[in-house]
PQR file with spaces between the fields and no chain letter, atoms N, CA, C, O and H, PARSE charges and radii, in Angstrom:
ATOM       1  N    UNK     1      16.143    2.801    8.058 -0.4000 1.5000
ATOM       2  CA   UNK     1      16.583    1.807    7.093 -0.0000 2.0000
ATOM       3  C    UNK     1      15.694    1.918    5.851  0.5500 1.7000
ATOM       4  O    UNK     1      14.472    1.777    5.893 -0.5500 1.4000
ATOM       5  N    UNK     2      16.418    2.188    4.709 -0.4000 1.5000
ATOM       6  CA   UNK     2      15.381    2.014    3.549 -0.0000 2.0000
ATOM       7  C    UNK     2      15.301    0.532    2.977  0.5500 1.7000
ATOM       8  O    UNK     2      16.269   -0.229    2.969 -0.5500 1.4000
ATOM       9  H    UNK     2      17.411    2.302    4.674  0.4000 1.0000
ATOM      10  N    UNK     3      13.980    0.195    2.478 -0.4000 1.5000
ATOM      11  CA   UNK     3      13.475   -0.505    1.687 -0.0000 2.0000
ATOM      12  C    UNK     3      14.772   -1.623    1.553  0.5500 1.7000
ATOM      13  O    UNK     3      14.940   -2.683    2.157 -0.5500 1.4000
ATOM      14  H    UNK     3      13.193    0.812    2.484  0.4000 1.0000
ATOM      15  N    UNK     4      15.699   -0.887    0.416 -0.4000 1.5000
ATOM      16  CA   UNK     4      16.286   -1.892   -0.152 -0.0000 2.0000
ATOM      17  C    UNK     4      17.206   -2.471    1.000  0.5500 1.7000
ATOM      18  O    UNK     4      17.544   -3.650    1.098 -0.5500 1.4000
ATOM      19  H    UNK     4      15.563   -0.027   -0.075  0.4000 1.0000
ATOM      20  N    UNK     5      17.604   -1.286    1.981 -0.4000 1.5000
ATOM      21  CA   UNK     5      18.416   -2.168    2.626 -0.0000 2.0000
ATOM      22  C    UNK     5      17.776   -3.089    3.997  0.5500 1.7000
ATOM      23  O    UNK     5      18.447   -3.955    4.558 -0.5500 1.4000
ATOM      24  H    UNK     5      17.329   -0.327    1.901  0.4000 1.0000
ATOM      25  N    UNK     6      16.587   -2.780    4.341 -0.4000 1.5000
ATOM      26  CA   UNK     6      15.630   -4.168    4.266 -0.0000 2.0000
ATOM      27  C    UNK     6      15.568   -5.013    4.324  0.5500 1.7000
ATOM      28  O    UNK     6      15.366   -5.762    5.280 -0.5500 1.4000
ATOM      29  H    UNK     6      16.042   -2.077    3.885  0.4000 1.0000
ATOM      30  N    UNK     7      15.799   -5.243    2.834 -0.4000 1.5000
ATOM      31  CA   UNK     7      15.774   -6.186    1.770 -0.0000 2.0000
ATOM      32  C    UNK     7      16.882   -6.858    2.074  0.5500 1.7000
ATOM      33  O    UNK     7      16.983   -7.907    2.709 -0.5500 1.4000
ATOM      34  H    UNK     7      15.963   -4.634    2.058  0.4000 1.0000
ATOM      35  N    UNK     8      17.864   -6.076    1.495 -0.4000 1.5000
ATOM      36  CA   UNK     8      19.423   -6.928    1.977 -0.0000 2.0000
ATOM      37  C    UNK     8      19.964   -7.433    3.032  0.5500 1.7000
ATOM      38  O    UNK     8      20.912   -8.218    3.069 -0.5500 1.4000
ATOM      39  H    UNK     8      17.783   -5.224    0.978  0.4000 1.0000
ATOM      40  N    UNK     9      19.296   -6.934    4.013 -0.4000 1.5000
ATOM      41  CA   UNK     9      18.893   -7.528    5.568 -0.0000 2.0000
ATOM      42  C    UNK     9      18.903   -8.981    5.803  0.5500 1.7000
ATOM      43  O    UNK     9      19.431   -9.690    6.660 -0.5500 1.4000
ATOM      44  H    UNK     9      18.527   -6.296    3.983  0.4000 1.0000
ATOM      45  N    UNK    10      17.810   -9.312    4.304 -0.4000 1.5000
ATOM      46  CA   UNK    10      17.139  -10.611    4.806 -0.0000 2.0000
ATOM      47  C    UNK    10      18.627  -11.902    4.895  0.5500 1.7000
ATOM      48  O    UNK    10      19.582  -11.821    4.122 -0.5500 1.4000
ATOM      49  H    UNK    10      17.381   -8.736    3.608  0.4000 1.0000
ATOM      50  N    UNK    11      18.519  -12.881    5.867 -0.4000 1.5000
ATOM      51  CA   UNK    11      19.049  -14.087    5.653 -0.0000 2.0000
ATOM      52  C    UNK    11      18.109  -15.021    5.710  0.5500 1.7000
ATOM      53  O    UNK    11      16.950  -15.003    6.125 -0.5500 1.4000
ATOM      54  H    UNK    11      17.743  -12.946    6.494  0.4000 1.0000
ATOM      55  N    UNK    12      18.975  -16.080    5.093 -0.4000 1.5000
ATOM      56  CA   UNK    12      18.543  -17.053    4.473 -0.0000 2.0000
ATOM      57  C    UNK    12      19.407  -18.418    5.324  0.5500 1.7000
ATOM      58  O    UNK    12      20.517  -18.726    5.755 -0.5500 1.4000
ATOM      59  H    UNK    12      19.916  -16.094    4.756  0.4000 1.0000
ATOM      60  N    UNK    13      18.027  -18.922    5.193 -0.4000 1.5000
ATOM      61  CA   UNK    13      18.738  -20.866    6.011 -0.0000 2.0000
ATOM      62  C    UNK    13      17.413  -21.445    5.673  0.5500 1.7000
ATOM      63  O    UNK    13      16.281  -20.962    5.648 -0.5500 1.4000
ATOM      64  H    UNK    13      17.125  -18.672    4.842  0.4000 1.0000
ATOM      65  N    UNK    14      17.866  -22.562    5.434 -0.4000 1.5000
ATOM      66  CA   UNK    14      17.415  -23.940    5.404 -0.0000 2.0000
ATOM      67  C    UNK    14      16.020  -24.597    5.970  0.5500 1.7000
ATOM      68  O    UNK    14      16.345  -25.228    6.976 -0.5500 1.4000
ATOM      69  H    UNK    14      18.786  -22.954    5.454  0.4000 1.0000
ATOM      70  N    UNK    15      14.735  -24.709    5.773 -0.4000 1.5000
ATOM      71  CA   UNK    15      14.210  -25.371    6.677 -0.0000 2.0000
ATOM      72  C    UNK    15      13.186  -26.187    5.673  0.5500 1.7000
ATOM      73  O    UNK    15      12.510  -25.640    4.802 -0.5500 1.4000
ATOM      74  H    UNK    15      14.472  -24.196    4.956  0.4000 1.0000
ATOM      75  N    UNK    16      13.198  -27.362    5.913 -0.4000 1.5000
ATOM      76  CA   UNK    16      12.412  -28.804    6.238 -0.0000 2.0000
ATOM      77  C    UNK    16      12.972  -28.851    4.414  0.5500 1.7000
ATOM      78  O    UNK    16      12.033  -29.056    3.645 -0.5500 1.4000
ATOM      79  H    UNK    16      13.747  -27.806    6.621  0.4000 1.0000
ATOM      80  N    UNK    17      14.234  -28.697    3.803 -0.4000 1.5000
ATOM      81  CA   UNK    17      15.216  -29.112    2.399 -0.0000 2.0000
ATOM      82  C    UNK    17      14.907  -27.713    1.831  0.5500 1.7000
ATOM      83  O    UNK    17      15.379  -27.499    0.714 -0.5500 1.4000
ATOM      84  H    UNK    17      14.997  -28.530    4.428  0.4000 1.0000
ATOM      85  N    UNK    18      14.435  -27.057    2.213 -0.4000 1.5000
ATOM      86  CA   UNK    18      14.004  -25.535    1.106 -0.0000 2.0000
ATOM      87  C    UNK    18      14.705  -24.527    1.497  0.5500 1.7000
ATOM      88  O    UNK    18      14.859  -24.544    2.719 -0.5500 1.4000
ATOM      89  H    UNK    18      14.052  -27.231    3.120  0.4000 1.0000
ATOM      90  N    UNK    19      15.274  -23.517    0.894 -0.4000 1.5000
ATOM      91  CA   UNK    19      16.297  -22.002    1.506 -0.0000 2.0000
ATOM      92  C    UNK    19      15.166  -21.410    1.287  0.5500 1.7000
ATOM      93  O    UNK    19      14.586  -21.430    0.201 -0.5500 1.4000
ATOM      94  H    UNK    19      15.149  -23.503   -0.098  0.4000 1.0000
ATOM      95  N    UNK    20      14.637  -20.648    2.640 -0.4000 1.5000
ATOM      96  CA   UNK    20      14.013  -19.718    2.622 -0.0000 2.0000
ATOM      97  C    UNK    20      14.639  -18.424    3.383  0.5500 1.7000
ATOM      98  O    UNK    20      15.686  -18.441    4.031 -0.5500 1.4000
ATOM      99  H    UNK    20      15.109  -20.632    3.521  0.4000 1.0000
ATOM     100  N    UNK    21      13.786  -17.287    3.176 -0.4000 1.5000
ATOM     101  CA   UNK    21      14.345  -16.152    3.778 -0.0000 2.0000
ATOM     102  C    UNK    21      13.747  -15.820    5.348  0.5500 1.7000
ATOM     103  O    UNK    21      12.751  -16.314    5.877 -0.5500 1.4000
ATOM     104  H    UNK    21      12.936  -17.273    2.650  0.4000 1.0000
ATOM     105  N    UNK    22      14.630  -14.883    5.870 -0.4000 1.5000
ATOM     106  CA   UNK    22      14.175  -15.167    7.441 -0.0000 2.0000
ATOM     107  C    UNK    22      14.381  -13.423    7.498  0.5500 1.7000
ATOM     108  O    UNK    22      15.434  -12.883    7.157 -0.5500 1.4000
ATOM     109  H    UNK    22      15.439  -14.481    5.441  0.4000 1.0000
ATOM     110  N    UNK    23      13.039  -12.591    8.047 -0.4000 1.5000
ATOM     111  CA   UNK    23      13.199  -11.153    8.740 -0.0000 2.0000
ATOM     112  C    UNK    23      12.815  -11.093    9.756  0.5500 1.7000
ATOM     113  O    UNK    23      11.924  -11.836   10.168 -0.5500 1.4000
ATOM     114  H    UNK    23      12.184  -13.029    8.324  0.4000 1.0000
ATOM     115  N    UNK    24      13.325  -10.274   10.385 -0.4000 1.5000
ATOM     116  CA   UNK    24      12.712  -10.020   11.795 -0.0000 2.0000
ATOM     117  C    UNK    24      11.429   -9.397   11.558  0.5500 1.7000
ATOM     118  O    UNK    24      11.020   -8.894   10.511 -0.5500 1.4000
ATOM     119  H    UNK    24      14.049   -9.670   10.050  0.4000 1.0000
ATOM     120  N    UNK    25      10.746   -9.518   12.885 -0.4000 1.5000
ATOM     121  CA   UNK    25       9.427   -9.355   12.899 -0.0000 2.0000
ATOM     122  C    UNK    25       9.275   -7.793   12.585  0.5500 1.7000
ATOM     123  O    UNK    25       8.635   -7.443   11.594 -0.5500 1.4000
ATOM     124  H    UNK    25      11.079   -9.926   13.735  0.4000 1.0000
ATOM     125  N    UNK    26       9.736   -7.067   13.246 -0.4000 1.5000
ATOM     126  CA   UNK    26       9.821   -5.216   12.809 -0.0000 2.0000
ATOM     127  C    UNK    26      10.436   -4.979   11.906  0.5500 1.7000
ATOM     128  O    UNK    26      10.379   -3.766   11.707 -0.5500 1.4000
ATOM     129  H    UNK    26      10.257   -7.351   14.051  0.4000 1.0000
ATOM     130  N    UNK    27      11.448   -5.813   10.700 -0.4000 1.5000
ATOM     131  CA   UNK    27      11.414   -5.152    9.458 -0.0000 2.0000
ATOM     132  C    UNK    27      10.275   -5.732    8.726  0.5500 1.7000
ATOM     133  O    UNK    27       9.877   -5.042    7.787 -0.5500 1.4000
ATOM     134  H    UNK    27      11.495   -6.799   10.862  0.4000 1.0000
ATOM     135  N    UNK    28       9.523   -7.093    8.989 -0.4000 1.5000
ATOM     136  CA   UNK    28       8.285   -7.562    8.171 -0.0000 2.0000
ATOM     137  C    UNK    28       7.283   -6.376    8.367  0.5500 1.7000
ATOM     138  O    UNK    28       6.505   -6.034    7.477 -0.5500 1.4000
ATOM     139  H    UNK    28       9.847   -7.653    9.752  0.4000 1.0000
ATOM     140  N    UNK    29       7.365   -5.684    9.767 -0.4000 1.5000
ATOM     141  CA   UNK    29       6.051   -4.624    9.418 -0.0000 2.0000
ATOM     142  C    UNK    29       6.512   -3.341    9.033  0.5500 1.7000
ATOM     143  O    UNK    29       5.630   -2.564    8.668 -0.5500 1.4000
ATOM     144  H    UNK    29       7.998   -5.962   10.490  0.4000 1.0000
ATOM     145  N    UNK    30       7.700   -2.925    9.024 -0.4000 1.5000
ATOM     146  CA   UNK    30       8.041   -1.953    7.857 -0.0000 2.0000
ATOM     147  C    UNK    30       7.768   -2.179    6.671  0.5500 1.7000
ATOM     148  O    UNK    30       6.897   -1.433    6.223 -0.5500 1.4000
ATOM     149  H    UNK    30       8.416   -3.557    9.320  0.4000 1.0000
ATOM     150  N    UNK    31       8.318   -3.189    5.732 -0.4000 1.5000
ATOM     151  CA   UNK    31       8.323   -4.114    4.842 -0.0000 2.0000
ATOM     152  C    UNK    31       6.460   -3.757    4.475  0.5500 1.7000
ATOM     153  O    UNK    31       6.349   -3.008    3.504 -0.5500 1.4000
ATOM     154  H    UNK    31       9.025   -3.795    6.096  0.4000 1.0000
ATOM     155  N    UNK    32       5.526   -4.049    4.906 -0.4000 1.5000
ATOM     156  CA   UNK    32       4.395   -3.867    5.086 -0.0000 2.0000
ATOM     157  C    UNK    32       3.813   -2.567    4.876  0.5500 1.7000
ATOM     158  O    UNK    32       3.046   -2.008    4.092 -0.5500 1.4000
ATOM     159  H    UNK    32       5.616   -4.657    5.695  0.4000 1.0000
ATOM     160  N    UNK    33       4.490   -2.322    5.889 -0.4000 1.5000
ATOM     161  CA   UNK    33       4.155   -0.052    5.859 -0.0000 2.0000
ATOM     162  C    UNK    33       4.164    0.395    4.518  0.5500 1.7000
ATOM     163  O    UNK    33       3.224    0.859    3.872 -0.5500 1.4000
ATOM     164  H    UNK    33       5.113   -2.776    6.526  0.4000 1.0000
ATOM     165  N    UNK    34       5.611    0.156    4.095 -0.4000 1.5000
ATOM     166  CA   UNK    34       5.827    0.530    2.822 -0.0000 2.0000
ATOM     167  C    UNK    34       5.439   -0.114    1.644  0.5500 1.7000
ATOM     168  O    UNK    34       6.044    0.305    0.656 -0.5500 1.4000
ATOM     169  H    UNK    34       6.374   -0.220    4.620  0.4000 1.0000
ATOM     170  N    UNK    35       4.346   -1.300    1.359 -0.4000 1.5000
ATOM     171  CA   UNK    35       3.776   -1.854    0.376 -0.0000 2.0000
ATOM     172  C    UNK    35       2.729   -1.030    0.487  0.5500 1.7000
ATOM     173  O    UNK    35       2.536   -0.311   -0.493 -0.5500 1.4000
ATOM     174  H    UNK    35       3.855   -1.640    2.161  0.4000 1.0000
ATOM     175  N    UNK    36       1.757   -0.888    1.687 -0.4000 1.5000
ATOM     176  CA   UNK    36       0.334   -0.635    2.171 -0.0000 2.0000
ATOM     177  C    UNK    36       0.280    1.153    1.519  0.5500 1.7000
ATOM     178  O    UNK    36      -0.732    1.802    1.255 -0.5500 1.4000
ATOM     179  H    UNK    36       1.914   -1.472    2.483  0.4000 1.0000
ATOM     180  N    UNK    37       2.188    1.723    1.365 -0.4000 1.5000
ATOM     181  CA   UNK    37       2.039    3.018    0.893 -0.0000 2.0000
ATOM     182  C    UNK    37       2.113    3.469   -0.375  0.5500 1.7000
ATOM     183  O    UNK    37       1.634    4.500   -0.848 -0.5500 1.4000
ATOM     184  H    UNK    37       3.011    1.196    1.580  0.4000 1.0000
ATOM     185  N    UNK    38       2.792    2.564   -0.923 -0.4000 1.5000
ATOM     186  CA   UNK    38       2.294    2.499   -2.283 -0.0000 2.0000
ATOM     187  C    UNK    38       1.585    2.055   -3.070  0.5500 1.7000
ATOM     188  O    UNK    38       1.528    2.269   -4.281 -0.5500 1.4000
ATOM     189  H    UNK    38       3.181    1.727   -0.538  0.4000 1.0000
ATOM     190  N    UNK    39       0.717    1.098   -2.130 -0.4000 1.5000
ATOM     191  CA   UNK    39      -0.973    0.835   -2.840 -0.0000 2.0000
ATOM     192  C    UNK    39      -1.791    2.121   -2.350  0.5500 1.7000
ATOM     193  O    UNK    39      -2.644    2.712   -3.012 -0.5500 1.4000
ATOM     194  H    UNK    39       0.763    0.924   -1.146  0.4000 1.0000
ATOM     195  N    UNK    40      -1.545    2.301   -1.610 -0.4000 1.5000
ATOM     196  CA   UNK    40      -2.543    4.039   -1.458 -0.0000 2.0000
ATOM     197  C    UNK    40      -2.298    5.214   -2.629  0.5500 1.7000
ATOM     198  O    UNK    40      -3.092    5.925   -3.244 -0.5500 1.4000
ATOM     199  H    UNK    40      -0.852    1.821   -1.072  0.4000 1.0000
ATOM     200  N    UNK    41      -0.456    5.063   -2.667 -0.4000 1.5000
ATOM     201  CA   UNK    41      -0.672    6.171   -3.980 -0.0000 2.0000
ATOM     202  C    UNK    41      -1.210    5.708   -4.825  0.5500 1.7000
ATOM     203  O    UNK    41      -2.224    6.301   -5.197 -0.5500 1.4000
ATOM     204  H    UNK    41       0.190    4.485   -2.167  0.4000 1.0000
ATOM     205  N    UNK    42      -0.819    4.451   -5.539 -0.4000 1.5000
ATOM     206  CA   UNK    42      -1.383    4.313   -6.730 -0.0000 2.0000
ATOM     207  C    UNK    42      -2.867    4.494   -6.484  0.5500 1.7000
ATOM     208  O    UNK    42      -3.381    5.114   -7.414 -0.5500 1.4000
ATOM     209  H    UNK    42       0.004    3.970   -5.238  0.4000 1.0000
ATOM     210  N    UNK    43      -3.726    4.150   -5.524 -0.4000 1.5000
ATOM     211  CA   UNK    43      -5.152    4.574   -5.322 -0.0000 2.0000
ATOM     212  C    UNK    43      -5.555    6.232   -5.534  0.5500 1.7000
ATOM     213  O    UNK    43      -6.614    6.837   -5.704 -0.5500 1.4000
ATOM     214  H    UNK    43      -3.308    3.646   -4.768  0.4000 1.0000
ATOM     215  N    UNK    44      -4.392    6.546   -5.448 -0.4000 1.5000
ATOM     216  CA   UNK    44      -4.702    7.970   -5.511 -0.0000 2.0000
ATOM     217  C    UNK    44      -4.535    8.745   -7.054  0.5500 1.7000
ATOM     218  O    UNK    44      -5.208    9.545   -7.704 -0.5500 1.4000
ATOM     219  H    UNK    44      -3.532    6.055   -5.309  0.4000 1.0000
ATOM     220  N    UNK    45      -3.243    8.023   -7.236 -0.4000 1.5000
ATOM     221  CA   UNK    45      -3.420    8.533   -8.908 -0.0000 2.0000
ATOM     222  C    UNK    45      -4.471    7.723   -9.493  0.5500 1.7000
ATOM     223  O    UNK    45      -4.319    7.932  -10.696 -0.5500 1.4000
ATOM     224  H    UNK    45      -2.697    7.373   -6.708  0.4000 1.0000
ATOM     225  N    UNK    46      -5.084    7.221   -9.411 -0.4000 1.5000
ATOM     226  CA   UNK    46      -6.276    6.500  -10.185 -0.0000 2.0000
ATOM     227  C    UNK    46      -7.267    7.369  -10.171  0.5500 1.7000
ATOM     228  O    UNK    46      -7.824    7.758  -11.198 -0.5500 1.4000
ATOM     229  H    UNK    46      -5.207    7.051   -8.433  0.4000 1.0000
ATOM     230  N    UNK    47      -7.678    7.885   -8.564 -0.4000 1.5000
ATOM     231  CA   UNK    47      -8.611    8.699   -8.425 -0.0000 2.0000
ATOM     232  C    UNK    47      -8.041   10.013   -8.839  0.5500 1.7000
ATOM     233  O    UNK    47      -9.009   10.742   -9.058 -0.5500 1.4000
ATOM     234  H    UNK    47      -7.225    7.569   -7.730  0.4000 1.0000
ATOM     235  N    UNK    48      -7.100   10.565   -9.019 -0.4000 1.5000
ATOM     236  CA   UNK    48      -6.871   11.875   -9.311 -0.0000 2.0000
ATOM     237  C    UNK    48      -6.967   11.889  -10.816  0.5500 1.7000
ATOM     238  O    UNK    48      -7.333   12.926  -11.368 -0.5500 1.4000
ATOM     239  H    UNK    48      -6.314    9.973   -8.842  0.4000 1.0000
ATOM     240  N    UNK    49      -6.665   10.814  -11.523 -0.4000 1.5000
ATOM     241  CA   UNK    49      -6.493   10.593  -13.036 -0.0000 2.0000
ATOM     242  C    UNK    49      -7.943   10.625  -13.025  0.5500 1.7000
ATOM     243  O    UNK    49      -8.301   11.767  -13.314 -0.5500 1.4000
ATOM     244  H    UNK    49      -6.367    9.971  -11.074  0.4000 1.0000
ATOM     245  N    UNK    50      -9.117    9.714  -12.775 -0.4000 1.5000
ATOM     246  CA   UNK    50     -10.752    9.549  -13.060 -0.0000 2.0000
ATOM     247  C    UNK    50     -11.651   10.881  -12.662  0.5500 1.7000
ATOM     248  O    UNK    50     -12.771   11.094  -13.127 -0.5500 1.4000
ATOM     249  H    UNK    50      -8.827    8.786  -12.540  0.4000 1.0000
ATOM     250  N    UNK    51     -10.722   12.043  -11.386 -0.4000 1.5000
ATOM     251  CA   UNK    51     -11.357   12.823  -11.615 -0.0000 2.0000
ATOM     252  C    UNK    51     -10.875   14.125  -13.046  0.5500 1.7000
ATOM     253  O    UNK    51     -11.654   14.911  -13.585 -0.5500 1.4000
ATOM     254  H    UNK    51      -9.812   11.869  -11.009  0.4000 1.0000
ATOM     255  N    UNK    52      -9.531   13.974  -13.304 -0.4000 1.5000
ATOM     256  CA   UNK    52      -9.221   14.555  -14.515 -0.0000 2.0000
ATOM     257  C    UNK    52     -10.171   13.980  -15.754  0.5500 1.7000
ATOM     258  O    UNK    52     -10.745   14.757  -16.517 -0.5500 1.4000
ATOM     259  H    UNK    52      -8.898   13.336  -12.866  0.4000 1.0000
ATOM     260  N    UNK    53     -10.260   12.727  -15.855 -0.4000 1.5000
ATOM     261  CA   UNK    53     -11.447   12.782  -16.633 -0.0000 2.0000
ATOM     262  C    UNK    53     -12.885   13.341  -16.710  0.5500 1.7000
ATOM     263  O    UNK    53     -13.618   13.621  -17.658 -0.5500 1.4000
ATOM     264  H    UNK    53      -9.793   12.097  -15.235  0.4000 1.0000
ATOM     265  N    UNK    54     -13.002   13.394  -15.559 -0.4000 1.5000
ATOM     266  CA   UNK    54     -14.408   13.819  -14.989 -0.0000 2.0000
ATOM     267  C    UNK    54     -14.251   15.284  -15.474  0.5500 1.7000
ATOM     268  O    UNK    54     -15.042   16.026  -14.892 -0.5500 1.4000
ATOM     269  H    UNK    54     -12.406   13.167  -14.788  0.4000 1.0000
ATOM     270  N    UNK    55     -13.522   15.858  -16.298 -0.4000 1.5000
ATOM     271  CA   UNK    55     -13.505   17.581  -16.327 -0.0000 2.0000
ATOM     272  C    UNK    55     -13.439   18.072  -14.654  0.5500 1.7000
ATOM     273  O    UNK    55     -13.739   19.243  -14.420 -0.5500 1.4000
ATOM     274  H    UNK    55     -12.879   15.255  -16.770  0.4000 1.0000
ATOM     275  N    UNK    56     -13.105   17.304  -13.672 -0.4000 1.5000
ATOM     276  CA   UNK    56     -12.709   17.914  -11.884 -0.0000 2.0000
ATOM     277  C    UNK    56     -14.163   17.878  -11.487  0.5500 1.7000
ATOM     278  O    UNK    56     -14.447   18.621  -10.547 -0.5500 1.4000
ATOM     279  H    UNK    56     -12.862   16.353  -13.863  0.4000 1.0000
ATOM     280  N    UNK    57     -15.192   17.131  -12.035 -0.4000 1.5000
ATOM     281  CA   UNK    57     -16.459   16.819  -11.666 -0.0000 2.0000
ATOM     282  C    UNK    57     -16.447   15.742  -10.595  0.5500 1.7000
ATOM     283  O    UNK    57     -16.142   14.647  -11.067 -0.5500 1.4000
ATOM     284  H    UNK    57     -14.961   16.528  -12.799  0.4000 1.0000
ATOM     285  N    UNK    58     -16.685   15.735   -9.313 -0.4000 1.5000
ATOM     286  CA   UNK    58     -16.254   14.735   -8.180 -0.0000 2.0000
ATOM     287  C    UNK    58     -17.387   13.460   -8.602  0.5500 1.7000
ATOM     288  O    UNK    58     -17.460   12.246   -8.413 -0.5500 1.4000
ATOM     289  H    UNK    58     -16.932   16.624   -8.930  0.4000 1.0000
ATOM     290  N    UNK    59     -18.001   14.259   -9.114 -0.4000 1.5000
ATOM     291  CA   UNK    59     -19.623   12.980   -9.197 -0.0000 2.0000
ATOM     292  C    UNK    59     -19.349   12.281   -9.859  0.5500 1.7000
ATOM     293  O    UNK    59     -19.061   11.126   -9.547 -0.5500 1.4000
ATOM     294  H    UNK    59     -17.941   15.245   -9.267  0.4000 1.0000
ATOM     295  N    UNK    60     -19.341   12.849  -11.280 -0.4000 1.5000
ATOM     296  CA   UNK    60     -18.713   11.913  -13.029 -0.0000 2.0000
ATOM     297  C    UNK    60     -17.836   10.996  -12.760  0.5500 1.7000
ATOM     298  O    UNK    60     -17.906    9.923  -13.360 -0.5500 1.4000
ATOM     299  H    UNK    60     -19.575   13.788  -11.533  0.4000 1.0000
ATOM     300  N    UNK    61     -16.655   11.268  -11.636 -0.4000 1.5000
ATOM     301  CA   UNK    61     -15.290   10.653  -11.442 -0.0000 2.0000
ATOM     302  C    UNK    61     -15.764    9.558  -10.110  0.5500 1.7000
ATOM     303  O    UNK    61     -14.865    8.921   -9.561 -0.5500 1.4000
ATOM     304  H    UNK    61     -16.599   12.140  -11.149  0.4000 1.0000
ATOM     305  N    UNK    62     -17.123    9.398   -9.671 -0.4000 1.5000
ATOM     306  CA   UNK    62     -17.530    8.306   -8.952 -0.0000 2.0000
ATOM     307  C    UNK    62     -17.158    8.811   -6.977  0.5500 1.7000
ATOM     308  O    UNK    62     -17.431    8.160   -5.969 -0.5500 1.4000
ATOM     309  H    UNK    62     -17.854    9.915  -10.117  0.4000 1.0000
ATOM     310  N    UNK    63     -16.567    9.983   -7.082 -0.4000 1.5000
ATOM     311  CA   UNK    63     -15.940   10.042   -6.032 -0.0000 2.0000
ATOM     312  C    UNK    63     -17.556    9.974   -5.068  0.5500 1.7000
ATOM     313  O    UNK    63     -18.587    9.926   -5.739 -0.5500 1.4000
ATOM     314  H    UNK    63     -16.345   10.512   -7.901  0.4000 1.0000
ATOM     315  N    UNK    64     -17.651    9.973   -3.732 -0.4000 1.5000
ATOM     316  CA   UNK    64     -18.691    9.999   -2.782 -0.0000 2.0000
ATOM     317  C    UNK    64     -18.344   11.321   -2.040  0.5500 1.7000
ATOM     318  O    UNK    64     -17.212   11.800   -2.095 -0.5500 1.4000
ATOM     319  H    UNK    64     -16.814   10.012   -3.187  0.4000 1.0000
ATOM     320  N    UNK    65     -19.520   11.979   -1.238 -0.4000 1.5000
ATOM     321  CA   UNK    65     -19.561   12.838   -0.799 -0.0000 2.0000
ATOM     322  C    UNK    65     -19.394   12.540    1.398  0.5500 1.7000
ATOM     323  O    UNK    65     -20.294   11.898    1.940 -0.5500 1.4000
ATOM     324  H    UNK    65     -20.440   11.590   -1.193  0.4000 1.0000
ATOM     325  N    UNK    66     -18.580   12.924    1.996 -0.4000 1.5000
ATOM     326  CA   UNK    66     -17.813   12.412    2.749 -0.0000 2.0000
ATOM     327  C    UNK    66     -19.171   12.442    3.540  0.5500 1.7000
ATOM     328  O    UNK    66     -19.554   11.318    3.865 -0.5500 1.4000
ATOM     329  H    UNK    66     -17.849   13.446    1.556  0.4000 1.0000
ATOM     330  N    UNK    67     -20.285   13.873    4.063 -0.4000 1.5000
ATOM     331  CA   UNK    67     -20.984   13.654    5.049 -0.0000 2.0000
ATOM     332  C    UNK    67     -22.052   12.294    4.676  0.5500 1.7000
ATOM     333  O    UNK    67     -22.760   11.954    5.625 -0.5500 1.4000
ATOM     334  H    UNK    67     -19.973   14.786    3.799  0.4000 1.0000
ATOM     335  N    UNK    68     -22.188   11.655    3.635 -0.4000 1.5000
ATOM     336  CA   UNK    68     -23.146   10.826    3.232 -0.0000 2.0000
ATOM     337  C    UNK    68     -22.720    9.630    3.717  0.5500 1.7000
ATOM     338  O    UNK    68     -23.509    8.775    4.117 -0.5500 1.4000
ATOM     339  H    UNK    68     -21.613   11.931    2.864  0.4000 1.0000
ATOM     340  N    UNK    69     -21.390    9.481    3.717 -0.4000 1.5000
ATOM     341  CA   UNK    69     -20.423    7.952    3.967 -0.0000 2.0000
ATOM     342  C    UNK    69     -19.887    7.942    4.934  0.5500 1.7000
ATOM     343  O    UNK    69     -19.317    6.903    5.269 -0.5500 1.4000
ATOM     344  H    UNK    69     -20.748   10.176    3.393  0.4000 1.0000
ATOM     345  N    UNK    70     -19.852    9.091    5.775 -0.4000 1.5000
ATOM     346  CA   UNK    70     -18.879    9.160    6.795 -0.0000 2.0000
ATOM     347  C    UNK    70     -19.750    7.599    7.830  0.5500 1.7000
ATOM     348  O    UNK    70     -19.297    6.455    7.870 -0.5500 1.4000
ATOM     349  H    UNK    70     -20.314    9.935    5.504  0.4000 1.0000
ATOM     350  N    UNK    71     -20.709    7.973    8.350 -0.4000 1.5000
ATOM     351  CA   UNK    71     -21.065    6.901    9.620 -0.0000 2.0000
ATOM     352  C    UNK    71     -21.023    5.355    8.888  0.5500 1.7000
ATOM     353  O    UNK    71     -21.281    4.391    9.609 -0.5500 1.4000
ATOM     354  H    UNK    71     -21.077    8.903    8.317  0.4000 1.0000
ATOM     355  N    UNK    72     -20.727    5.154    7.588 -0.4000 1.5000
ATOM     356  CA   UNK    72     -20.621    3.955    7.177 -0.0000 2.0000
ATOM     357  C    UNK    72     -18.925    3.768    7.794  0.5500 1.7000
ATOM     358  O    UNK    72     -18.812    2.560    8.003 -0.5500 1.4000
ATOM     359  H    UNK    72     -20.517    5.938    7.003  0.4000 1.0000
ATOM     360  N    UNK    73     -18.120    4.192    8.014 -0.4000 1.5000
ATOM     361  CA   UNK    73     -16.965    3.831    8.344 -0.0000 2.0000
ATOM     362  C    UNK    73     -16.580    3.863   10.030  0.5500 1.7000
ATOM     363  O    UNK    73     -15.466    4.041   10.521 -0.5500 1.4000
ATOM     364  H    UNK    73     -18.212    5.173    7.844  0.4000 1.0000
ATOM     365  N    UNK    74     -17.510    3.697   10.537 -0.4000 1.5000
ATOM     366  CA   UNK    74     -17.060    3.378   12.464 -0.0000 2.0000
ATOM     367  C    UNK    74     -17.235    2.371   12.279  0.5500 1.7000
ATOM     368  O    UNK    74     -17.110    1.546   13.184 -0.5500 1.4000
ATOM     369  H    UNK    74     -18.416    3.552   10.138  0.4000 1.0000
């Protein structure tokens, strides 16, 4: 199922005077998947754009060096 149709998925009813929308629980974490994946690209063109500034200098462009950071991430 893509995105939009998803989207068009959703129904709508009534609760406590307000129309709100109602998804099932496994298109909310698709729905999710696919936000969480396009905040990563854009993370990525940011960093791919800051190291184009950097003249492809990883340092200039702030990037970190993976064996230095790696045990910060368990």
């Amino acid at each position: 199922m893509t995105t939009l149709n998803l989207l068009r998925s959703l129904k709508f009813t009534k609760l406590e005077g307000k129309k709100v929308a109602v998804l099932e629980l496994e298109d909310w974490h698709k729905l999710l998947n696919w936000l969480e994946t396009l905040e990563d690209i854009e993370s990525v063109k940011t960093a791919l754009h800051d190291l184009q500034e950097a003249g492809g200098d990883r340092q200039k462009a702030g990037w970190l060096k993976w064996d230095e950071i790696e045990g910060e991430l368990e």
